[in-house]
C-alpha positions in Angstrom: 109.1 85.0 107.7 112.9 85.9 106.2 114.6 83.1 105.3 117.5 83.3 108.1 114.2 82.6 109.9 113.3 79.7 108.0 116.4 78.2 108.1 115.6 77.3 111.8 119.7 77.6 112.7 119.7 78.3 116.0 121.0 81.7 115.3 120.1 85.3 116.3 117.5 87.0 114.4 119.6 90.1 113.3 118.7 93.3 111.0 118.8 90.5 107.7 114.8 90.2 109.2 114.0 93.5 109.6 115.6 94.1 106.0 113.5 91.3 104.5 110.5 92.8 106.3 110.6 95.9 104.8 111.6 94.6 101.0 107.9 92.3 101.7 106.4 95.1 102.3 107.9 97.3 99.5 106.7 94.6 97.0 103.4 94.3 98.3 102.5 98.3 97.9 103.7 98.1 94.7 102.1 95.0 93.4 99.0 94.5 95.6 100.0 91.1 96.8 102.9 89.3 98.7 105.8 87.9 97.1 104.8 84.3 97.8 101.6 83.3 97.3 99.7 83.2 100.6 97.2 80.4 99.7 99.4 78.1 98.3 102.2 79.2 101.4 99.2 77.6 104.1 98.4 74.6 102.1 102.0 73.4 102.0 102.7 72.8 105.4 105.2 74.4 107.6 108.6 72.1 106.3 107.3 73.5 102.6 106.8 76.7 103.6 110.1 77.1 105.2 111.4 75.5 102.3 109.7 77.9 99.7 110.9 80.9 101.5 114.7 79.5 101.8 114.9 78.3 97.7 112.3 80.2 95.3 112.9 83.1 93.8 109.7 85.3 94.1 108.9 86.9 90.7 110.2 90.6 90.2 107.5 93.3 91.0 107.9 94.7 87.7 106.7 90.9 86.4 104.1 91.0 88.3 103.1 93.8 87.4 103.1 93.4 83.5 100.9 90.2 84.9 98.0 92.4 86.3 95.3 93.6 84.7 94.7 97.0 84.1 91.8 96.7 86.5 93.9 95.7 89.4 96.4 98.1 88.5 93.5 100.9 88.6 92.7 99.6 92.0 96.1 99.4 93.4 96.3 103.1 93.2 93.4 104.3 94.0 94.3 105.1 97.8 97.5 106.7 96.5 95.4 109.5 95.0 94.1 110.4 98.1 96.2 113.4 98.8 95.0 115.1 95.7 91.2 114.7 96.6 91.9 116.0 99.8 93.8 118.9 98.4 92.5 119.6 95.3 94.6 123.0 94.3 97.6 120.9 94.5 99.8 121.0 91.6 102.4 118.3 90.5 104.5 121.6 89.5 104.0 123.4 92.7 104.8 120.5 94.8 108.3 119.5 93.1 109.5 123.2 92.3 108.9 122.6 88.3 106.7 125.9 87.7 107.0 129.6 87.0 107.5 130.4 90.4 110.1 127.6 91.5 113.6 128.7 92.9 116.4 128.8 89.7 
């Protein structure tokens, strides 16, 4: 929920959603979890929760990052590794021009 939706104002829904939307999901790649905690999200109640979305601050991703263990961190990426696995004569170099035989 953005928070023009929380705000319950009567208004239109516009593209502030859809903008909110993606920078939720954004975070949530890169950190592994939402920006609000979930749990604590469905134990407050729905006023709270509207609340909680309209006035906090979620931590940056790069905090919450520097808060995970390396573990998590390790598990985070593991899907993005995928494309090498399933091509293993990829190369970095190949891929972003960087090697003997990229265009000058």
């Amino acid at each position: 929920m953005s928070p023009e939706q929380a705000e319950m104002s009567g208004l239109d829904v516009d593209t502030r959603s859809d903008i909110y939307s993606l920078g939720v999901l954004l975070y949530e790649l890169l950190t592994g979890s939402t920006p609000f905690d979930a749990s604590e999200l469905l134990q407050s109640g729905l006023d709270e929760m509207r609340k909680i979305i309209r006035e906090r601050e979620p931590a940056r991703p790069s905090t919450r990052l520097r808060q995970t263990t390396a573990l998590r961190i390790t598990q985070l990426s593991a899907p993005r590794s995928t494309l090498r696995s399933r091509r293993p004569g990829l190369d970095r170099d190949e891929v972003f021009g960087e090697g003997p035989d990229a265009a000058v």
